[in-house]
NUVEXLO-708761 format. One record per residue (C-alpha): chain; residue number from 1; x, y, z. Coordinates in Angstrom, 2 decimals. Example, Ala and Ser with C-alpha at 12.3 -4.5 7.8 and 13.67 -1.06 7.14 Angstrom:
REM residues 2
- A,1,12.30,-4.50,7.80
- A,2,13.67,-1.06,7.14
//
This chain:
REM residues 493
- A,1,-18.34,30.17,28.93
- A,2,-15.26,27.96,29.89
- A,3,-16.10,25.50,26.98
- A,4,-16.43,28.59,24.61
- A,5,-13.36,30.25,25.90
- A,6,-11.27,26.69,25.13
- A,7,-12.70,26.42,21.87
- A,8,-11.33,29.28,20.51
- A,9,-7.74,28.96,21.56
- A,10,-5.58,28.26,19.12
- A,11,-1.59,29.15,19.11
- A,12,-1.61,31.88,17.76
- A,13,-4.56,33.50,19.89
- A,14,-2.76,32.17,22.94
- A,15,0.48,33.56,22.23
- A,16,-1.08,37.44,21.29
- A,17,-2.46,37.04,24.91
- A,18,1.03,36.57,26.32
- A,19,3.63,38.91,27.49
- A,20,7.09,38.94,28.42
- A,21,8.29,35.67,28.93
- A,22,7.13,33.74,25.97
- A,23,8.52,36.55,24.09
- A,24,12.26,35.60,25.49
- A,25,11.60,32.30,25.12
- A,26,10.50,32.89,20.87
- A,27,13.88,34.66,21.03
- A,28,15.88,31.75,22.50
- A,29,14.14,29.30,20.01
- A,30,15.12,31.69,16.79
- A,31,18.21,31.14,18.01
- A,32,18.52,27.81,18.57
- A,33,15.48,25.82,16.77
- A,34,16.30,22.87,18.84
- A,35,16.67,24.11,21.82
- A,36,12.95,23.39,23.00
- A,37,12.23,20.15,21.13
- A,38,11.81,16.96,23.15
- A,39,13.53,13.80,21.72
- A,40,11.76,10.86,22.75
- A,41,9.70,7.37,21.88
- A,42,7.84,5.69,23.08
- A,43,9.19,1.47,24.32
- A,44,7.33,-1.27,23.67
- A,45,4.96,-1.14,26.79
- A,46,3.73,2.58,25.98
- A,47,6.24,4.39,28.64
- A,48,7.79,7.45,26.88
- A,49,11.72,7.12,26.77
- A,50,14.25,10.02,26.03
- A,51,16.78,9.98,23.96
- A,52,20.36,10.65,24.97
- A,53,21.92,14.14,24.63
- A,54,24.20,12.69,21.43
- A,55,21.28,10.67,20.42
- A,56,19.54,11.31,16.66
- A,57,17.98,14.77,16.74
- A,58,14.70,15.84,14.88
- A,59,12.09,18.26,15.25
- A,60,8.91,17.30,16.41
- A,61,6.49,19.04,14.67
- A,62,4.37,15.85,13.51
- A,63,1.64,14.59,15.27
- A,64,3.42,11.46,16.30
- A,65,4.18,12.73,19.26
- A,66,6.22,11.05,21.17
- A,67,7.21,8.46,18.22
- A,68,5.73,4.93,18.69
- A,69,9.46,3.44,18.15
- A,70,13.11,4.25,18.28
- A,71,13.46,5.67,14.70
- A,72,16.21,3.65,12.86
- A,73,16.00,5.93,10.24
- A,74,15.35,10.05,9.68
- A,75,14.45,10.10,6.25
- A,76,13.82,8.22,3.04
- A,77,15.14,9.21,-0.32
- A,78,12.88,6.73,-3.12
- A,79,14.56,6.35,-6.23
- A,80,11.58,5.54,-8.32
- A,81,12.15,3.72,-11.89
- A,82,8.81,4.86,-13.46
- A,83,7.76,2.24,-15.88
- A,84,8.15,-1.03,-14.40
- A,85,12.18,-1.85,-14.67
- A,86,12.77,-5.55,-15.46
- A,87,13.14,-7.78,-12.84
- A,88,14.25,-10.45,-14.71
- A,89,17.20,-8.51,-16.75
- A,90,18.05,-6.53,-12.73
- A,91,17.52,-8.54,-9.15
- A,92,16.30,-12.44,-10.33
- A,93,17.87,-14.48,-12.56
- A,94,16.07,-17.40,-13.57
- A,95,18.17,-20.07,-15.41
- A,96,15.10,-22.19,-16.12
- A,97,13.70,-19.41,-17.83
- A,98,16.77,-18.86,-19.85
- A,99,16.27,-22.90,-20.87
- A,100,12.53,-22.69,-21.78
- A,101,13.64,-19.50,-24.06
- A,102,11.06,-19.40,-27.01
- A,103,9.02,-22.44,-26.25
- A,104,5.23,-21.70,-25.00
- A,105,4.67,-20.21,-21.37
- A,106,3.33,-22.88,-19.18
- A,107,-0.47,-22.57,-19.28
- A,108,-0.61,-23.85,-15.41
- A,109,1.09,-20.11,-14.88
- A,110,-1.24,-18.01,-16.50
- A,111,-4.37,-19.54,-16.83
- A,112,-6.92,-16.60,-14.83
- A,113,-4.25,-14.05,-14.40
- A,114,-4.29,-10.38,-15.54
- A,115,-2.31,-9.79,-18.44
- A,116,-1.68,-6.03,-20.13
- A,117,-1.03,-6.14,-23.74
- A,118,-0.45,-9.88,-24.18
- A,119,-4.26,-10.99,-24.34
- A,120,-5.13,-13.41,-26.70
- A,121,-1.50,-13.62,-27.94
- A,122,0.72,-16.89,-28.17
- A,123,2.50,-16.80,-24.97
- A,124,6.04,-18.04,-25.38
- A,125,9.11,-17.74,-22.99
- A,126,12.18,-14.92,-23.01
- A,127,15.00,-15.89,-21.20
- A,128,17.76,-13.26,-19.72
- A,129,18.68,-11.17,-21.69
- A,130,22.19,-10.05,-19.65
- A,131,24.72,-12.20,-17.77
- A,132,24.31,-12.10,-13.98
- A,133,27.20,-12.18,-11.49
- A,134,27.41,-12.67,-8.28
- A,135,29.09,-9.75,-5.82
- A,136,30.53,-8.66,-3.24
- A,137,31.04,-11.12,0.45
- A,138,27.20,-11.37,0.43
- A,139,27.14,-13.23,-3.28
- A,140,23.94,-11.18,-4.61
- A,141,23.04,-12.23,-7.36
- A,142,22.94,-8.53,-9.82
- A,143,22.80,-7.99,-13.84
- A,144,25.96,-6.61,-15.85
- A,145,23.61,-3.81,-16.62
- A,146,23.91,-2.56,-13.12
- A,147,27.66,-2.84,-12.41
- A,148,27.57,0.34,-10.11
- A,149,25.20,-0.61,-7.72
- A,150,26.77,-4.05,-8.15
- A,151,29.82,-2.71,-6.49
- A,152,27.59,-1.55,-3.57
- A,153,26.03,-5.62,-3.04
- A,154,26.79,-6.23,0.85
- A,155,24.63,-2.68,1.10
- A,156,21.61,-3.60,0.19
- A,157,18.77,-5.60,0.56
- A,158,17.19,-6.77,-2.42
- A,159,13.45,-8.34,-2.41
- A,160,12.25,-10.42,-4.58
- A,161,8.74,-11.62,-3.96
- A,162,7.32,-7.90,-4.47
- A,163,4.18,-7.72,-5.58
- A,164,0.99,-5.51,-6.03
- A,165,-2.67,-5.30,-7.51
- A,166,-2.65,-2.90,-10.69
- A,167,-1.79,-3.88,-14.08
- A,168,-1.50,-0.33,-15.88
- A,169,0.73,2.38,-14.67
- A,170,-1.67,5.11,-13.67
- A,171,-3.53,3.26,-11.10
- A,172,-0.08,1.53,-9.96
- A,173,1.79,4.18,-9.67
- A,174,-1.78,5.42,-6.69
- A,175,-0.47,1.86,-5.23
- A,176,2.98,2.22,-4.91
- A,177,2.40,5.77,-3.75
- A,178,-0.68,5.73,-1.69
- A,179,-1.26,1.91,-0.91
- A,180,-4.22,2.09,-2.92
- A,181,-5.39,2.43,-6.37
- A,182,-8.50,5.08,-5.46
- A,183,-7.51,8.76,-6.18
- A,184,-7.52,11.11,-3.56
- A,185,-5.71,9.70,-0.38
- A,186,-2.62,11.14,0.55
- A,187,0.72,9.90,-0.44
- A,188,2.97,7.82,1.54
- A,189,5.46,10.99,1.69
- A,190,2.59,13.25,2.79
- A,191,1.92,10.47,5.30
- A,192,5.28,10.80,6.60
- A,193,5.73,14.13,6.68
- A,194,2.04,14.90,8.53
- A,195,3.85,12.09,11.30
- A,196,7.18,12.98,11.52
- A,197,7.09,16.69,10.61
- A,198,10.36,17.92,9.23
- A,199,13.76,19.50,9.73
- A,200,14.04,22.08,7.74
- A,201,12.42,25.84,8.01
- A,202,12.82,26.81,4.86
- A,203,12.84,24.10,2.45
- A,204,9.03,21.67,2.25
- A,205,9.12,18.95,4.09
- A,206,8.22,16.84,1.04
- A,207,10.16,17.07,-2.43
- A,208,9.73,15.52,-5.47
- A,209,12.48,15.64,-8.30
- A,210,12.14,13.81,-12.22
- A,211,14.13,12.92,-14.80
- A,212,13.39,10.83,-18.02
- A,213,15.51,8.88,-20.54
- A,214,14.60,5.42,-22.33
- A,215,11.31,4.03,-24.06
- A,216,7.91,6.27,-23.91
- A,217,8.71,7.89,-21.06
- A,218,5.16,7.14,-18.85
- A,219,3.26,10.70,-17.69
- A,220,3.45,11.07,-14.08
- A,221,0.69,12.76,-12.11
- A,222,0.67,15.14,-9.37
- A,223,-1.62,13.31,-7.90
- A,224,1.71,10.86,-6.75
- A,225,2.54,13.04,-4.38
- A,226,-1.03,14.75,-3.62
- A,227,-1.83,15.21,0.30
- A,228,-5.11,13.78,-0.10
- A,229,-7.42,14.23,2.87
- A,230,-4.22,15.75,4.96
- A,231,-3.73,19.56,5.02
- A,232,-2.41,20.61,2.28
- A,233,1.33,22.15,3.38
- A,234,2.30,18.09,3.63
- A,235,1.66,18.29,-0.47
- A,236,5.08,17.00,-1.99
- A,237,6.56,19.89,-3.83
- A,238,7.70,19.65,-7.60
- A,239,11.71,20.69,-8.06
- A,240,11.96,21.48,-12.54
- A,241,15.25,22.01,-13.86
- A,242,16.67,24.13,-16.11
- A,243,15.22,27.58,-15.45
- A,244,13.05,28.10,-12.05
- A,245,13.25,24.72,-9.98
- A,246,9.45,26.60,-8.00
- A,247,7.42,28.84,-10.11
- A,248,7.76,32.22,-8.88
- A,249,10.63,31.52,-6.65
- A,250,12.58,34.79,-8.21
- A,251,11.74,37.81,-7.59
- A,252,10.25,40.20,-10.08
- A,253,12.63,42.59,-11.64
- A,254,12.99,45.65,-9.29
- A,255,11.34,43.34,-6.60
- A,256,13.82,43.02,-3.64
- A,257,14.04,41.15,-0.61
- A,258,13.60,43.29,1.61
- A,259,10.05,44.37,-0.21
- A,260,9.09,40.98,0.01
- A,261,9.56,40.97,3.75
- A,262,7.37,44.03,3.93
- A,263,4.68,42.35,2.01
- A,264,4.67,38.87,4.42
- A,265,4.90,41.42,7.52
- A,266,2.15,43.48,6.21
- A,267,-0.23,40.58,5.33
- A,268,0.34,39.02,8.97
- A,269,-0.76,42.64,10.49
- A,270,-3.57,42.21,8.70
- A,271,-4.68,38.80,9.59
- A,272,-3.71,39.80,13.69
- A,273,-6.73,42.56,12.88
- A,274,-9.29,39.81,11.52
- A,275,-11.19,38.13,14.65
- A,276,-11.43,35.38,12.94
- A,277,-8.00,34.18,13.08
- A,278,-8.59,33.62,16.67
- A,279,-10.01,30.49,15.76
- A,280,-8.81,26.84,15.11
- A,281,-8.97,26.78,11.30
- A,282,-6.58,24.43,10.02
- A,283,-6.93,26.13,6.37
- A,284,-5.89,29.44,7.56
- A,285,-2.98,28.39,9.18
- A,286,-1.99,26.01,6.15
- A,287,-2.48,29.39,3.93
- A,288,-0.32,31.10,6.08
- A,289,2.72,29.02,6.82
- A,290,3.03,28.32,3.05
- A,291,2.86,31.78,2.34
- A,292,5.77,31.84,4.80
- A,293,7.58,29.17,3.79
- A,294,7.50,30.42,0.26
- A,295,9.29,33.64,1.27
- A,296,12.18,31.52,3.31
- A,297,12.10,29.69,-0.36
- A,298,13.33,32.17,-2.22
- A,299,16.45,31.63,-0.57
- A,300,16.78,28.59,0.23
- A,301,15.68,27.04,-3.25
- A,302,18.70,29.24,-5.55
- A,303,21.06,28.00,-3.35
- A,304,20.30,24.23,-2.89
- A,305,20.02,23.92,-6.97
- A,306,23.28,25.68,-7.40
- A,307,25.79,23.01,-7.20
- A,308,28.74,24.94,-8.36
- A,309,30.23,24.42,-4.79
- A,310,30.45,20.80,-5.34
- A,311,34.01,19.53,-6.10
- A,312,34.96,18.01,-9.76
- A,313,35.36,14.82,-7.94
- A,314,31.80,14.79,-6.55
- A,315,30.36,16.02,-9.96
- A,316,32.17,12.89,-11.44
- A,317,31.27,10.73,-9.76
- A,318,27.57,11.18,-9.65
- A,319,28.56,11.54,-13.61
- A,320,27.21,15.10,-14.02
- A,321,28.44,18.81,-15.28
- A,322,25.63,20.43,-12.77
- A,323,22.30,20.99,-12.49
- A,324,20.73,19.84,-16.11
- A,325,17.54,18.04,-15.17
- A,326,18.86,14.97,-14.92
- A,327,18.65,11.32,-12.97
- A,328,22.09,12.24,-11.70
- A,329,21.99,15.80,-10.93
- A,330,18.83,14.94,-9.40
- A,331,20.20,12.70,-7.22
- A,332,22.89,14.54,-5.93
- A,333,20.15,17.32,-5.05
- A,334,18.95,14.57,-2.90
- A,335,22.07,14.20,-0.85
- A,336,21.67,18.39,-0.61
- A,337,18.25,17.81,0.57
- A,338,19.06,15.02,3.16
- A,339,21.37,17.43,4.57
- A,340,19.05,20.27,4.88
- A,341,16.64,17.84,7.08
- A,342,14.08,17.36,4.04
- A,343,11.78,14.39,5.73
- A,344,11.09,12.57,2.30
- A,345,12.99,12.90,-1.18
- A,346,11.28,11.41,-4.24
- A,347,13.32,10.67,-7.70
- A,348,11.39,10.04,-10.31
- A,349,13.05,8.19,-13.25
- A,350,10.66,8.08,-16.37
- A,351,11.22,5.45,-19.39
- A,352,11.23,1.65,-18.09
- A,353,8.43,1.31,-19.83
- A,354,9.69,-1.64,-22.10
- A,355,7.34,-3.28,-24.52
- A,356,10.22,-3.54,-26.99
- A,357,14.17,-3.50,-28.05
- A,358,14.30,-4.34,-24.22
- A,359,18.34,-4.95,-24.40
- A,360,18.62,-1.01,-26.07
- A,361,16.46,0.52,-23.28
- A,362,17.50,-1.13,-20.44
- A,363,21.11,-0.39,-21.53
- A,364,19.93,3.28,-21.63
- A,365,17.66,3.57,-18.44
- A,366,21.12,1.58,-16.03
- A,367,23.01,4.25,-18.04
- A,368,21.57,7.38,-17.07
- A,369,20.56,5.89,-13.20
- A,370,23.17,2.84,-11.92
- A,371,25.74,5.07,-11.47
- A,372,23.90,8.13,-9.77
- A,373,22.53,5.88,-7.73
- A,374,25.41,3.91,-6.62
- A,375,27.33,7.52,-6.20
- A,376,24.23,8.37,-3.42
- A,377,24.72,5.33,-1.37
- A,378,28.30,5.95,-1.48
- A,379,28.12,10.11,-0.97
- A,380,25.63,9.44,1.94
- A,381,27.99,6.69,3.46
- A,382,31.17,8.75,3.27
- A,383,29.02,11.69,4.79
- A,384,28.08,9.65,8.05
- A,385,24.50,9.74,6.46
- A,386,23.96,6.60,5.11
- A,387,22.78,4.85,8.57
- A,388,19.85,7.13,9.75
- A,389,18.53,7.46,5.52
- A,390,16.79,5.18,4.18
- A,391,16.82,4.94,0.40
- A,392,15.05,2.43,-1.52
- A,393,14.92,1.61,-5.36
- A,394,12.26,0.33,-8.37
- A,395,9.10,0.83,-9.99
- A,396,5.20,0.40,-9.85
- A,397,5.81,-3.28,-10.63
- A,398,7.87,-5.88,-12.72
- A,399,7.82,-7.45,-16.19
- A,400,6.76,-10.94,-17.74
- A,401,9.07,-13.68,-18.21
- A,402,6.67,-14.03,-21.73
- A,403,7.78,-11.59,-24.55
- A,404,6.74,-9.03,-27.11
- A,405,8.19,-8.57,-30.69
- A,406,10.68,-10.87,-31.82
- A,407,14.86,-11.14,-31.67
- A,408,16.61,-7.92,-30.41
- A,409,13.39,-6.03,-30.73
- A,410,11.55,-8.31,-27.72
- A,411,10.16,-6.43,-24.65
- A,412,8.23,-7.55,-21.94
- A,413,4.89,-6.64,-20.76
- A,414,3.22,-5.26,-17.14
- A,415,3.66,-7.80,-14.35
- A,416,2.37,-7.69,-10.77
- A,417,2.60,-11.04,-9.58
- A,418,6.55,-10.79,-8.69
- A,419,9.14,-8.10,-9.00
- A,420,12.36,-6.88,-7.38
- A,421,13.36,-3.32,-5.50
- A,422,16.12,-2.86,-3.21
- A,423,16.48,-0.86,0.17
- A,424,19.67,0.26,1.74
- A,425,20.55,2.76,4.72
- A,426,18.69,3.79,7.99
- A,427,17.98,-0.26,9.45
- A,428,18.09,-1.94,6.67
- A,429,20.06,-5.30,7.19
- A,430,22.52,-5.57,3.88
- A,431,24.11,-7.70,1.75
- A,432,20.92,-10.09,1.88
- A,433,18.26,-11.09,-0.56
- A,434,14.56,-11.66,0.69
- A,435,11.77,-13.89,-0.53
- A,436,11.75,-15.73,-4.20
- A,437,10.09,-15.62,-7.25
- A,438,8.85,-19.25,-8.89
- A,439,11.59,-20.71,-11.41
- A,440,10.17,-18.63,-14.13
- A,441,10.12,-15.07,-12.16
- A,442,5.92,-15.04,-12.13
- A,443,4.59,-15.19,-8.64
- A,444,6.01,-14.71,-5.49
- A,445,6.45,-18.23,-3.60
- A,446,8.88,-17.39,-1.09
- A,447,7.80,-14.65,1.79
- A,448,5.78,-12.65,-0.57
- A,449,5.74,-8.66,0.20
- A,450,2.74,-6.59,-0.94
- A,451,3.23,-2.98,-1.38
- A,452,1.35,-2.46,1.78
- A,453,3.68,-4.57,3.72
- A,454,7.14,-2.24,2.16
- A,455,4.66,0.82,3.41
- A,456,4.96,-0.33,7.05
- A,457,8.32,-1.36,6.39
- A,458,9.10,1.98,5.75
- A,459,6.80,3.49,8.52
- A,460,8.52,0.95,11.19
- A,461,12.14,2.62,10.22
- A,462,10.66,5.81,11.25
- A,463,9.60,5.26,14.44
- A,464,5.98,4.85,13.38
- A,465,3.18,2.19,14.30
- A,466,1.30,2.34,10.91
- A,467,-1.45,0.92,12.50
- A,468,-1.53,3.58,14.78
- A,469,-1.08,6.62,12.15
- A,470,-5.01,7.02,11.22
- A,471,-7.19,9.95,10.07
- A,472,-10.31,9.97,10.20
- A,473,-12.31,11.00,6.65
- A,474,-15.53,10.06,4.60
- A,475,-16.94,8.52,7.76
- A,476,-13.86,6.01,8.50
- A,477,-10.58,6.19,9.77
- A,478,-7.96,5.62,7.18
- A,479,-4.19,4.86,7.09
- A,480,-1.53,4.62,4.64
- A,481,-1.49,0.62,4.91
- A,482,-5.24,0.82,4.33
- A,483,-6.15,-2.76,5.79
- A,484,-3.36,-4.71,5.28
- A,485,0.48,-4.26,6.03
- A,486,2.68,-6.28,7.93
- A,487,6.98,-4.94,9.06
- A,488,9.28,-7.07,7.18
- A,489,11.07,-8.14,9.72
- A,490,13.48,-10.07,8.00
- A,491,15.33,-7.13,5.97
- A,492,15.66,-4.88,9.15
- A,493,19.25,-4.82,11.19
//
């Protein structure tokens, strides 16, 4: 009887057989949200550890609970360059490369490797095709094509010994995303969100914004941001632009607010009738709270995409008129985002994709996203944001130092064995550069870092153990690091 009786409580059973008291104390946390939320971690010897009164805040609604670490950062914004930028025209200049320019590729490099669309093809060097320079106190090494985020060099980390396992951009984008190239696990922001939780009550914890601009601008699945195995409210969320950033997010003419309210009201009467709600089931109260959330929405969402409030000065110097769909509207809808306590932002910058007239899409792509990007760091830094967000940049991998066309019109094909992304923000160490490429940009000789390895990075900065973060599914417990996955120690502050 006792074992039946615990079975069937769930929260919402336990609160309907409650009475006055939780009642005032519901009222004191719609009040004050934070009022009743424990800030704490856990040390390095398992004792849980609170967090000063004028420590970092967050609510703890994830099921790392208390967090395995002191959280350096609260949230990650990922600027992702869909289509593979260039590492070699970016991060990593390589001056032999620029001297072996149009002579064959060293066989001793790519004998047995995976190549995409070069097989069976002469193989024949492509040196840089853009000055470097070297900036700011730190000396980083960055192309002209990226003077922006050139200004921002003693910010950032940059690595270059990246790399991953998938050649095409379907099953590398599952990599980058999900630490594995199998469909159907959950995302590393639906990972993060289903750990941490998130700050905001009327906004999903998980957002996901794209743009496009440059060569064949790569399709990109929802299954990038799919929950996987997880319940399905830590789903990443979509944001278009123009018209309706959420389907249905407007009202119906003659539809008002107020009706709406009567509706969600209505419905929850309804389900406090069925017996069945008594119960534990997950599904049920996933269906609810997003049927919930979606009403808060329809608030919310109008006035986060309305950036009319933003000051000319702001608007210039993300280099935007407002809200047109673009890399740099988008990412100052991040910054909006951060500030409404959104757990995990996602930018998605489609056309890198550069099998040919590299020099005219490149220019292009660090046209339409150096400067937006540059503006975030700086926004967020001038915002006292900067330190507890974590924003990285770069794509589902890099591109061959061996070329595609001829003159002008080269490219460069998919590469996995080496490429370059940056991190800045929430305890990230800048102005330093991390592991090497060879003297041609191919593999990764110098502290190589597999995807899995920037996935635990990323976990670490967020107070999370990513061995620790399992669920258990298909008969095995699984984990966003899969198998593998080691903190890079070396980039942290």
């Amino acid at each position: 009887m006792n074992e039946q009786f615990l079975l069937q409580q769930s929260r919402r059973s336990f609160l309907g057989r409650t009475s006055l008291g939780l009642g005032a104390a519901a009222l004191a946390s719609l009040m004050n949200p934070r009022l009743f939320v424990r800030r704490a971690f856990a040390d390095a010897t398992g004792t849980t550890v609170d967090l000063p009164p004028d420590g970092p805040r967050w609510q703890s609604r994830g099921v790392v609970r208390p967090l395995h670490f002191a959280p350096k950062a609260k949230r990650v914004i990922f600027l992702y360059m869909s289509g593979g930028p260039s590492h070699l025209e970016t991060f990593d200049y390589k001056p032999q490369l620029a001297k072996l320019d149009g002579q064959p590729m060293p066989e001793s490099f790519t004998r047995g490797q995976p190549i995409a669309q070069l097989q069976g093809q002469t193989l024949k060097c492509l040196g840089p095709l853009v000055k470097f320079k070297k900036h700011g106190q730190s000396g980083q090494e960055i192309s002209d094509f990226l003077p922006h985020v050139a200004g921002h060099a003693d910010r950032i980390a940059i690595v270059r010994s990246m790399h991953t396992e998938q050649i095409n951009h379907d099953p590398a984008h599952m990599m980058m995303n999900t630490g594995t190239a199998i469909a159907g696990r959950p995302s590393m922001g639906s990972w993060l969100t289903y750990g941490l939780g998130s700050e905001s009550d009327d906004l999903p914890g998980f957002v996901v914004l794209t743009s496009e601009g440059g060569r064949s601008p790569q399709p990109i699945s929802a299954r990038q941001w799919h929950h996987g195995f997880l319940p399905g409210r830590y789903q990443g969320v979509e944001f278009r632009s123009p018209g309706d950033p959420v389907h249905y997010v407007s009202s119906p003419p003659g539809v008002t607010i107020g009706r709406q309210r009567d509706v969600v009201e209505a419905v929850n009467r309804l389900n406090g009738l069925d017996t069945s709600s008594a119960l534990d089931d997950p599904e049920l109260r996933t269906r609810i709270r997003q049927y919930e959330l979606a009403f808060r929405m329809q608030t919310s969402v109008p006035e986060l995409m309305d950036l009319s409030g933003e000051t000319r000065q702001t608007l210039e110097m993300y280099g935007t008129e407002g809200n047109d769909g673009s890399f740099a509207a988008n990412c100052l809808i991040a910054r909006r985002l951060a500030e409404r306590g959104v757990r995990f932002i996602q930018l998605y910058h489609r056309g890198w994709d550069h099998h040919g007239d590299l020099v005219s899409y490149m220019e292009t792509c660090c046209r339409l996203t150096d400067q937006p990007a540059a503006a975030l760091l700086a926004d967020l830094d001038q915002r006292g944001m900067l330190d507890e967000t974590l924003v990285i940049w770069g794509g589902e991998f890099g591109r061959t130092p061996m070329f595609q066309g001829k003159g002008r019109s080269a490219g460069r094909d998919h590469h996995i064995r080496g490429f370059s992304m940056w991190l800045a923000g929430g305890g990230v160490k800048g102005g330093i550069t991390h592991g090497a490429t060879d003297e041609l940009g191919y593999n990764a000789v110098e502290n190589p870092v597999h995807v899995n390895d920037l996935h635990a990075t990323i976990l670490y900065l967020l107070g999370i153990d990513h061995t620790r973060l399992t669920v258990r599914a298909q008969g095995r417990d699984f984990r966003l690091t899969d198998v593998g996955g080691r903190v890079v120690e070396e980039i942290l502050a």
